[in-house]
N, C-alpha and C positions, 0 to 999 in steps of 0.2 A: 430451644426457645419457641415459646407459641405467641400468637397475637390474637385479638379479633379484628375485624374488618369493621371499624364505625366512623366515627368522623376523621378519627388518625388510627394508624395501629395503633391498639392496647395492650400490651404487654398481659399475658395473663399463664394459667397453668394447665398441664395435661389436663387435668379432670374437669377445668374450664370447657376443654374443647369437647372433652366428651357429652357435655350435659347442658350445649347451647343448642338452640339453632341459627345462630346467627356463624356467617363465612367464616373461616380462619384460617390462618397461616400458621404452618410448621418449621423448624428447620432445625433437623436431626442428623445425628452421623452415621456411616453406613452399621455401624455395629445397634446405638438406638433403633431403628428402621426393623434390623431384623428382629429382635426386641418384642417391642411394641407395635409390631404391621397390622397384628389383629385388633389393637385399638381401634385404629381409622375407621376398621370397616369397609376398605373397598376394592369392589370387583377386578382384582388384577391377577390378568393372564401374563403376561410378561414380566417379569423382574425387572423394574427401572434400574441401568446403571447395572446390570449385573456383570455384561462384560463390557472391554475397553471400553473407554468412551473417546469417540474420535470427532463424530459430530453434534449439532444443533439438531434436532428432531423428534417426532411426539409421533405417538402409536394408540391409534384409537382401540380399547378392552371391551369388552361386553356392556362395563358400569366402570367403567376408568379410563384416563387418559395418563398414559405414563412415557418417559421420556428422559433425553439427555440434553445437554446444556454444553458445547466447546465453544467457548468465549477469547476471541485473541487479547493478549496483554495492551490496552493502548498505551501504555506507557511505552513498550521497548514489543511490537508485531511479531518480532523475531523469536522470541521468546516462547517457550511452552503456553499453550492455553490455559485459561481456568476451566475445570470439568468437574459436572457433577450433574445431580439425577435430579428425578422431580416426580411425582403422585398424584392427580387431581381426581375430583370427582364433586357431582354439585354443592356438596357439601364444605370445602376448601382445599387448600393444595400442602402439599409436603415437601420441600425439599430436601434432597440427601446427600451432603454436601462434608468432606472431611477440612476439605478448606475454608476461608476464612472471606471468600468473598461474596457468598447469600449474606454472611448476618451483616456484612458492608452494606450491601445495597438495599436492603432492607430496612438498616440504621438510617439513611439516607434519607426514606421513603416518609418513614415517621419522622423526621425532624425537617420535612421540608413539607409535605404534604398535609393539606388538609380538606378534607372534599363534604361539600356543599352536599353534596347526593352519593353518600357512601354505598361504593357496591362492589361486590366479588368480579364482576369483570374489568373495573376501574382498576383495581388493584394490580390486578396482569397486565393490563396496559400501560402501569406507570413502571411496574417489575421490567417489562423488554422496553421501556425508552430509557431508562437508566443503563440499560446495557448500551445501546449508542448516543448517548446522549453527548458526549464530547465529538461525534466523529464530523459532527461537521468544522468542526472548526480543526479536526485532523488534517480533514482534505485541503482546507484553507493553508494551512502549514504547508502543506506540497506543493501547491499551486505556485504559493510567493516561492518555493524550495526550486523549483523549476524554473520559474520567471526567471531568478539570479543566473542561474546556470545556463541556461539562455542566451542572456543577456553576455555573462561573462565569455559561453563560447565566441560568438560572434564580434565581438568589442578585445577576445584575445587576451584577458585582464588574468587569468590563470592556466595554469596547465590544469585541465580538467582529466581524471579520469573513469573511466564509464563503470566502476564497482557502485557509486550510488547510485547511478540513475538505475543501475538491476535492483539494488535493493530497494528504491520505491517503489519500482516495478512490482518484483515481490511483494512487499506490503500491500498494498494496492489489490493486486490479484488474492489476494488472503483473506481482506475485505470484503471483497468481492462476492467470495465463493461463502464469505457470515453471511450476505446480506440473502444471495439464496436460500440457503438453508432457513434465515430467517422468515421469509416470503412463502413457503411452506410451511412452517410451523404457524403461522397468522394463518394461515389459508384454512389447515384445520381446524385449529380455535372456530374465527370465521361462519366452517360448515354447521358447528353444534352437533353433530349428530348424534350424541346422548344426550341433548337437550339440559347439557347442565349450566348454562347462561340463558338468560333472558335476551327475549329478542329485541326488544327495544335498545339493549345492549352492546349488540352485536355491532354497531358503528364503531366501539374503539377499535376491534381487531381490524375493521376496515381502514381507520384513519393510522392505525400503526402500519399496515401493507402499504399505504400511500409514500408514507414518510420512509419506508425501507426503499420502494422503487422508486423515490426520487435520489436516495443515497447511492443505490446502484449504478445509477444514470451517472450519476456524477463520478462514480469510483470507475465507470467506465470511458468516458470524457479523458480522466488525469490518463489512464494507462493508454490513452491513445498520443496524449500529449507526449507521454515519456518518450514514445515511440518519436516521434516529430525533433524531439531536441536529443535524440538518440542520430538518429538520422543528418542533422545539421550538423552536429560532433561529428561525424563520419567524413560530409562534406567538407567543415574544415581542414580535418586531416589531408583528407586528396587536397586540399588546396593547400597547405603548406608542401604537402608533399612535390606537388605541380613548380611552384616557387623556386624549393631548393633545387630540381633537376632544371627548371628555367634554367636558372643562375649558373649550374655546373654546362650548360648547354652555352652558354655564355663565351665563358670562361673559355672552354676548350675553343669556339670558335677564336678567340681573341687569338688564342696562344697557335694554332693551328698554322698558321703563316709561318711566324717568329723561329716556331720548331722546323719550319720547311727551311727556311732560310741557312740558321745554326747547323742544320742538314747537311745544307748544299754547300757553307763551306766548310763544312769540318770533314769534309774528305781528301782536302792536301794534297792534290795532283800537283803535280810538279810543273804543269805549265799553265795554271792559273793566273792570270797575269795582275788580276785584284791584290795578289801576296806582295806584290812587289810595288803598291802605288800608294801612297803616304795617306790618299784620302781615302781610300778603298775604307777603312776602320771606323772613321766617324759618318762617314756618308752611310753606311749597315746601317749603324745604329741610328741614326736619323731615321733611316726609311723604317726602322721598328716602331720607332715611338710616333711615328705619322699613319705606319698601321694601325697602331693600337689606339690610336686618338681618331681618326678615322670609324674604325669599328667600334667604340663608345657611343659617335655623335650617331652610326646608326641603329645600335640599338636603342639608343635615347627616342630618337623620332619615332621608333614602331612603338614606342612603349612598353618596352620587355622589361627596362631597368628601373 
């Protein structure tokens, strides 16, 4: 799929691209790429995407800038990345993509975009805000995600257990570690140093580094948060835990007597003279249940019960 770069993308064809000088966009599969590389035309020392691709980052050529693209899934974080390569040179960019999600965001680009002042660095600036373009309102999802959870540890309203809060944690730090890598790739865009963007330009790779380190900030914010109602889940615990040993600390105290008691006469000596007096039986049991009513009223006053 090729485009040119004018008011919206134009849909147009290989030998369009070859015989314009107006910006263009590419987006070919790794087997096209090997193909037709000598079409482009450009200075590339490096092979984009030639092996794994694990992250986000661009590698400045003699007369190129080429690079790779790991994109986390927003839909499910957890998930395998999107990956895939990319080509640029003053001339326009290439991506080398076997997946399905360049000609997504690209399809996006032109049916939502329309620019007043059409230009080759306009276009990579709308290219990486389409890649975060939902995360604000991801973080937003975690925030209210944690509020609840919160809310619920403290208020007691569920048995909470701490597998999600790791996995927003997770997520979170995944994010995290795009919005770097991101912040680096802007930064050499940014420098120009093949001088293949105009300087006047050069403010949207500035206003995209902006919008990455305010995402950062924020993805840094939540994983502190998580830490906080991580830490509060903990303290509840100790505090149920504190509770039931109260309670069992309780308990034995009550019974503590009653056992000494049950003791002292179930050993049947023969000249007990309690064995032999008709009150001796309910008079015990009186003085049990005046213990034990006793030691109620005073754990009631200290406030234990």
């Amino acid at each position: 799929m090729y485009y040119l770069i004018k008011n919206t993308l134009v849909p147009c064809t290989k030998y369009d691209v070859q015989n314009t000088d107006e910006p263009y966009v590419a987006i070919v599969t790794r087997k096209e790429w090997q193909e037709d590389q000598d079409t482009f035309d450009m200075g590339i020392e490096t092979e984009p995407g030639s092996k794994e691709i694990l992250v986000t980052q661009a590698e400045i050529n003699y007369d190129s800038i080429t690079g790779t693209f790991s994109i986390p899934n927003r839909d499910n974080l957890s998930d395998e990345d999107y990956k895939f390569a990319f080509a640029l040179d003053e001339k326009g960019i290439v991506f080398i993509d076997n997946t399905e999600i360049t000609k997504r965001i690209i399809r996006d680009i032109q049916i939502t975009k329309k620019w007043k002042v059409p230009s080759y660095e306009r276009f990579i600036y709308d290219f990486l805000i389409e890649i975060i373009k939902r995360d604000l309102t991801i973080m937003e999802n975690y925030e209210r995600e944690l509020d609840n959870i919160n809310y619920s540890i403290i208020y007691e309203e569920s048995d909470l257990s701490s597998r999600r809060l790791n996995q927003i944690r997770a997520d979170i730090r995944d994010l995290s570690n795009h919005y770097d890598q991101l912040i680096d790739f802007g930064e050499i865009l940014e420098e120009n140093e093949n001088n293949f963007f105009k300087e006047e330009n050069l403010r949207y790779f500035r206003s995209f580094i902006n919008r990455i380190d305010r995402l950062y900030d924020r993805a840094s914010s939540i994983k502190d948060y998580t830490i906080q109602v991580r830490d509060i889940y903990r303290a509840q615990l100790d505090i149920k835990q504190n509770r039931i040993m109260t309670i069992l600390t309780i308990v034995t105290t009550i019974f503590t007597p009653l056992m000494f008691i049950v003791g002292w006469y179930g050993m049947n000596f023969k000249y007990m003279p309690e064995l032999n007096m008709p009150e001796a039986y309910p008079g015990v049991m009186i003085a049990c249940i005046v213990i034990s009513i006793i030691s109620l009223l005073f754990f009631k006053q200290k406030k234990w019960l």
